[in-house]
C-alpha positions in Angstrom: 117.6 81.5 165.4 116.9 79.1 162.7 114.0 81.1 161.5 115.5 84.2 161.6 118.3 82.5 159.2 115.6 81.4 157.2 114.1 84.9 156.8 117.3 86.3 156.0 117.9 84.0 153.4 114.8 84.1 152.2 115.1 88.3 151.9 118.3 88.1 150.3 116.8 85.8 147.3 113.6 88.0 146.9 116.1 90.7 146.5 118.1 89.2 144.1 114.8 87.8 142.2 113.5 91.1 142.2 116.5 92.7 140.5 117.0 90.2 137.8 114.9 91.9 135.3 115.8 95.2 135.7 118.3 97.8 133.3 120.1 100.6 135.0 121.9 102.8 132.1 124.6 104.9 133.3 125.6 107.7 131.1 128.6 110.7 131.6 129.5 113.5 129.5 132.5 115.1 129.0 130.9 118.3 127.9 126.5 119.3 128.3 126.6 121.7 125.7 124.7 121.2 122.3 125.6 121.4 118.8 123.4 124.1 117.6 122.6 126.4 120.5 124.6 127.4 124.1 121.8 125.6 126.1 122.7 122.5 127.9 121.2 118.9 128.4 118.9 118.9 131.5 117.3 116.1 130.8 117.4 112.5 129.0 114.6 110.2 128.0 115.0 106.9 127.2 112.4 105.8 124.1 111.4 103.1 121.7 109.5 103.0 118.7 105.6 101.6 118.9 103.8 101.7 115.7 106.6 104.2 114.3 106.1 106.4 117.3 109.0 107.3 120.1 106.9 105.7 123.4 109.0 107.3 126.6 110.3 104.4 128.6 112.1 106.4 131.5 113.7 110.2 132.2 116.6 111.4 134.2 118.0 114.7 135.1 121.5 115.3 134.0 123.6 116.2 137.2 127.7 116.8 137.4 127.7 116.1 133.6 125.5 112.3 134.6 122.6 110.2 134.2 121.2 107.6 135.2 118.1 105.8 133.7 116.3 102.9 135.5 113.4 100.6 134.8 111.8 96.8 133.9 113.4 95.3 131.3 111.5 93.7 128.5 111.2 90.6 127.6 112.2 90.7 124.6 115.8 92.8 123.7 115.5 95.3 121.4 117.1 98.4 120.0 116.4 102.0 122.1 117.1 106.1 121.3 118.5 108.4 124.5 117.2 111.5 123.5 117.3 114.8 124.8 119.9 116.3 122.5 119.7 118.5 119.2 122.3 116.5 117.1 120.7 113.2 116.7 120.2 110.6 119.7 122.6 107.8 120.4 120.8 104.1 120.7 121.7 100.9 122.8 120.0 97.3 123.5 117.4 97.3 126.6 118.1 94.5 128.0 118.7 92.9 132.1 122.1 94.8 133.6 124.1 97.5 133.7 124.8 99.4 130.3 127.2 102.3 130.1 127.4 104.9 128.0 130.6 107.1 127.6 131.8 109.5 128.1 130.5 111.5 125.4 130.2 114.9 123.8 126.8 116.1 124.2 127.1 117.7 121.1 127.8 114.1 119.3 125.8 111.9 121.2 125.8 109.3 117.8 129.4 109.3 119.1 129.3 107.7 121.9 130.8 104.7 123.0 128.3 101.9 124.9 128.7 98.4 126.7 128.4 96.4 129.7 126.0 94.3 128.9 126.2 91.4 126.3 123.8 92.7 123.5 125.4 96.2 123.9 129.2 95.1 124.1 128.3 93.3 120.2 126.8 96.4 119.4 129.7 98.7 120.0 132.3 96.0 118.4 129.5 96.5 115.4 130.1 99.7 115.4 134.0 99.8 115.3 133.8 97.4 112.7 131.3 99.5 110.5 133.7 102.7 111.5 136.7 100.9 110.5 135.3 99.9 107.1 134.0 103.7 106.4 137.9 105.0 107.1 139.5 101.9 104.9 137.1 102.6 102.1 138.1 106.3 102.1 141.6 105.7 102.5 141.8 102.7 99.4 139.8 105.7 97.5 142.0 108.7 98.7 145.2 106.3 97.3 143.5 105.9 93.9 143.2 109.4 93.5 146.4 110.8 94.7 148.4 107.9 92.2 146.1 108.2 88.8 148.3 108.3 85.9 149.1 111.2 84.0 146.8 113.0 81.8 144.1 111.5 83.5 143.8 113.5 86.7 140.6 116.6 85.9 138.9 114.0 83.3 135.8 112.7 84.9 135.2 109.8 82.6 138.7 108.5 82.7 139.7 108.8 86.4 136.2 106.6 86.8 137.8 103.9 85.1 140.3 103.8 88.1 137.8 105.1 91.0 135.1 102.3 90.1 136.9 99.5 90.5 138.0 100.6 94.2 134.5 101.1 94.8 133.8 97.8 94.1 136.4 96.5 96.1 135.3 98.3 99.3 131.8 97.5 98.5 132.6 93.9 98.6 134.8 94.6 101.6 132.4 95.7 103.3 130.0 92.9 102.6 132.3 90.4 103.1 133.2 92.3 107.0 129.1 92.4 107.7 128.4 88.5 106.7 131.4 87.4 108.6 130.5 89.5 112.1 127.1 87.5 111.9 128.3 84.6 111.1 130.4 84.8 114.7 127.3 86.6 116.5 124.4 84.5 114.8 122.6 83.9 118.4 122.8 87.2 119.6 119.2 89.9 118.8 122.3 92.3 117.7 122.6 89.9 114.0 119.0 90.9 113.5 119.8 94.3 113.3 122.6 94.4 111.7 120.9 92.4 109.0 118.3 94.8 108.9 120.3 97.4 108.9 123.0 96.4 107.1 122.3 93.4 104.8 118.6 94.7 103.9 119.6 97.4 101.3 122.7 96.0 99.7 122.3 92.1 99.8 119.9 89.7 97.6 117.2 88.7 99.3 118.1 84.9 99.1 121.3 85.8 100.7 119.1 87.3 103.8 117.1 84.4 103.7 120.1 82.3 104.1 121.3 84.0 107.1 117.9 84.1 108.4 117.4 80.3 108.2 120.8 80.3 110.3 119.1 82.0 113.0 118.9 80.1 116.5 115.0 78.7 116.7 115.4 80.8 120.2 115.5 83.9 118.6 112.9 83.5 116.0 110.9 84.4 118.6 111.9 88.7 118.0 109.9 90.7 116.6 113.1 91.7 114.3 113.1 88.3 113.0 109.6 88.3 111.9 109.5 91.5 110.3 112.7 90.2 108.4 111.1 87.0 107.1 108.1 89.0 106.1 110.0 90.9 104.0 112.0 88.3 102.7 108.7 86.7 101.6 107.0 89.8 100.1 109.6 90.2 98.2 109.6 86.9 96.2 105.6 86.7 96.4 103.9 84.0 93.7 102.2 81.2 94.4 103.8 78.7 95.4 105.7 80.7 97.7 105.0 80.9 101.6 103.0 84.0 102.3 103.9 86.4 105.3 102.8 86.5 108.1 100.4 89.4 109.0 98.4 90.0 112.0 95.4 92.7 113.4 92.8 93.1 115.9 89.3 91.7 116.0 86.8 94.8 117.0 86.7 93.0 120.6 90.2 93.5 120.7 91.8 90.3 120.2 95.1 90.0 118.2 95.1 87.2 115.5 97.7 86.6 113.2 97.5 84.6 109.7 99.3 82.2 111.1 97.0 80.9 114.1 95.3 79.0 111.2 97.9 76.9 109.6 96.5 73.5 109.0 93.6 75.0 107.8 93.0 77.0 103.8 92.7 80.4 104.2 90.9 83.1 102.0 92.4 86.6 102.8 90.0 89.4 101.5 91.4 92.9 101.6 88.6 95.3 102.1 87.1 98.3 103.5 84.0 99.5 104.7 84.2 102.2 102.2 84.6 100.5 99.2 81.2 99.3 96.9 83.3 96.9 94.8 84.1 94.9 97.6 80.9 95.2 99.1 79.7 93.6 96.1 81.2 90.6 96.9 79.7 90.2 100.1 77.2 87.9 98.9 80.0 85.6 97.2 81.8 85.3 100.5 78.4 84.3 102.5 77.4 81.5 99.9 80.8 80.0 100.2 80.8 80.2 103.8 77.3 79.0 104.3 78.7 76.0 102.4 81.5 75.4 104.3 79.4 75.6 107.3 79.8 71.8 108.7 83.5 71.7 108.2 86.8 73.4 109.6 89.5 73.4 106.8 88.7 76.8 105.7 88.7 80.4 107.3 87.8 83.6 105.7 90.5 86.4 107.1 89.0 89.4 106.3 91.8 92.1 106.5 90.2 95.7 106.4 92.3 98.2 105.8 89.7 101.4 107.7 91.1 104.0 109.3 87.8 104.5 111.5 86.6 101.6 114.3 82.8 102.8 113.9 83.0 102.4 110.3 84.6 99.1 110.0 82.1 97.7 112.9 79.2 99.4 111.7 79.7 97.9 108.0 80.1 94.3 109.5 76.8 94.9 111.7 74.8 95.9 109.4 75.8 93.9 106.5 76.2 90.5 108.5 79.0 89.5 108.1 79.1 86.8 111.1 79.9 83.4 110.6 81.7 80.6 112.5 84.6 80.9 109.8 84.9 84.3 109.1 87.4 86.3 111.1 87.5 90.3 110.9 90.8 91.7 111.4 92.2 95.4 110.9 95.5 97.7 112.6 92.9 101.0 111.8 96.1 102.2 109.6 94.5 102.3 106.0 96.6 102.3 103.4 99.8 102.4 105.9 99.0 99.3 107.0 101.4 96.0 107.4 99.2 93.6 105.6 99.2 95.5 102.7 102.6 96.5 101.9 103.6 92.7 102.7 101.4 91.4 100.1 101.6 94.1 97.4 98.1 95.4 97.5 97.4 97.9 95.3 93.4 98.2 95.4 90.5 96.7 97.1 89.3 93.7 96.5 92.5 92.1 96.9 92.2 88.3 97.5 94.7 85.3 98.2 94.0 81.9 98.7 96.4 80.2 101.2 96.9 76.6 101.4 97.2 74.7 105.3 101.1 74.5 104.7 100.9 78.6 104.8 101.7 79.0 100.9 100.3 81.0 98.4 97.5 78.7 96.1 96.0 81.5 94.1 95.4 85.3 93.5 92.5 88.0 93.3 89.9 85.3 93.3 86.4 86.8 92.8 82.6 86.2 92.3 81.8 82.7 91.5 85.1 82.0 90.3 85.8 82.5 94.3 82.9 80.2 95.0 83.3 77.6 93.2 86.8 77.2 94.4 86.2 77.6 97.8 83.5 75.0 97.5 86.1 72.7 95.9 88.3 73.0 99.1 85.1 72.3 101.5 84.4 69.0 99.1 87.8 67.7 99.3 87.9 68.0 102.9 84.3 65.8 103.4 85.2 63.4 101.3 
């Protein structure tokens, strides 16, 4: 009896263990019908962005006006498109739970009302409050309109002496709204977005940064929240200033980031197999790395920006370029690639010279300029 107890127990805990990671999205419609055509949803799909392409997570059939998505949920929340309509696609958190959605119009799915969960219950209170400030800001402006003076009403440049100042004031309505609702939801993924999505274009970058720097060290984990500081730091690049953070694949496959050598100097080379000007400097890099070759402070991150694999592996194969501190990274996106809209690049060769504290020392060094700093670095360290 005892052991059957025991297996019951035991049963009832795998079952709850094996459910703790899971989503189920329930959605309901109050009408199937789309906006541009007299067909009807038949079927949903739940999708998220890889490498700025939708990647289907789940499908459902639509039944009695339903759905109902199901699957793992990740580890890490972030922001997902229910498609399947012709009007747009309405978006939620993936995260652990139950998340409803509706009831909606088919026809208007961005419409549609979401919660149930705790990322996607600050998500719809987000929305209301963006909503709300859209209506109050045409409502302040409607009142302007409808009480301008006299002789001013059908001339543009004098009715804009009254209109402008009420678009400032909703502008800075509005700003004032967004800061405050992260200030209350700072440790929740939803703040990332918004301040992505609504800080990014209208705020100073130091104002970001500030916010940012607010973050929980929990969720700094995200991948929202390093895409945000990367931009943050591309966008007051110099030396002196900390340098994003960019990653790729070595042509085995591994994924390396910039930042797996902190502690160390770090020579970034932008390249490509196709280009002679930075094959040219080939020989450069190999007498300043045969220098360094009895110490560890210094790592040559080679970032190519190829499109093709066979290319990029065939150049470093034939032209030798192995060494205990060279790395090889690329993302195979050419000129589309992270690494070098982060730092600027506008042409290859394009070097920076990082210090172990992750901040920029020096730009486009080259030749035996390159060298002889580089040799400078390995000195200091053996001394």
């Amino acid at each position: 009896m005892r052991k059957l107890l025991l297996f019951a127990l035991l049963s009832v805990a795998m079952s709850v263990w094996a459910q703790e990671d899971k989503f189920v999205i329930k959605g309901e419609m109050t009408s199937t019908k789309l906006c541009y055509s007299d067909e009807t949803v038949k079927e949903v799909k739940l999708e998220h962005l890889v490498d700025g392409q939708p990647v289907v997570i789940a499908t459902a059939p639509v039944e009695d006006n339903k759905f109902i998505l199901e699957g793992t949920a990740p580890e890490s929340v972030g922001l997902c498109s229910i498609t399947g309509f012709d009007n747009g696609s309405l978006q939620i958190f993936l995260e652990e739970g139950e998340i409803k959605v509706g009831p909606f119009d088919a026809a208007y799915p961005v419409a549609a009302r979401i919660g149930g969960t705790p990322c996607n219950d600050i998500y719809q209170s987000y929305l209301d409050l963006y909503n709300n400030c859209i209506q109050e800001s045409k409502d302040r402006m409607k009142e302007t309109l409808e009480n301008l003076p006299e002789g001013v009403k059908g001339n543009p440049e004098a009715e804009s002496r009254y209109s402008s100042p009420t678009f400032y004031v909703n502008n800075m309505h509005f700003k004032v709204a967004i800061m405050d609702f992260i200030y209350q939801n700072i440790d929740s993924p939803v703040a990332l977005y918004v301040i992505k999505f609504a800080m990014v274009p209208t705020f100073t970058t130091d104002v970001i940064k500030g916010f940012l720097n607010a973050v929980p060290v929990g969720l700094r984990r995200q991948a929202m929240y390093k895409e945000l500081m990367n931009d943050v730091r591309a966008a007051n690049l110099k030396e002196g200033s900390e340098a994003p953070d960019i990653s790729g694949r070595t042509p085995d496959g591994k994924e390396v980031s910039l930042s797996d050598f902190r502690g160390k100097y770090v020579f970034i080379d932008f390249w490509a197999s196709w280009c002679a000007p930075c094959r040219r400097e080939i020989p450069f890099l190999k007498e300043a790395l045969a220098y360094s070759e009895k110490s560890d402070n210094l790592v040559v991150f080679s970032y190519s920006i190829d499109n093709n694999m066979e290319d990029w592996v065939n150049c470093i194969e034939k032209s030798q370029l192995v060494h205990k501190n060279w790395m090889h990274v690329s993302v195979l996106k050419g000129w589309n690639s992270d690494g070098i809209r982060l730092f600027g690049v506008k042409g290859v060769p394009h070097t920076v010279l990082i210090d172990p504290d992750g901040n920029v020392v020096q730009f486009g060094l080259r030749g035996e300029e390159m060298v002889k700093k580089l040799k400078g670095i390995v000195d200091g360290a053996n001394k």
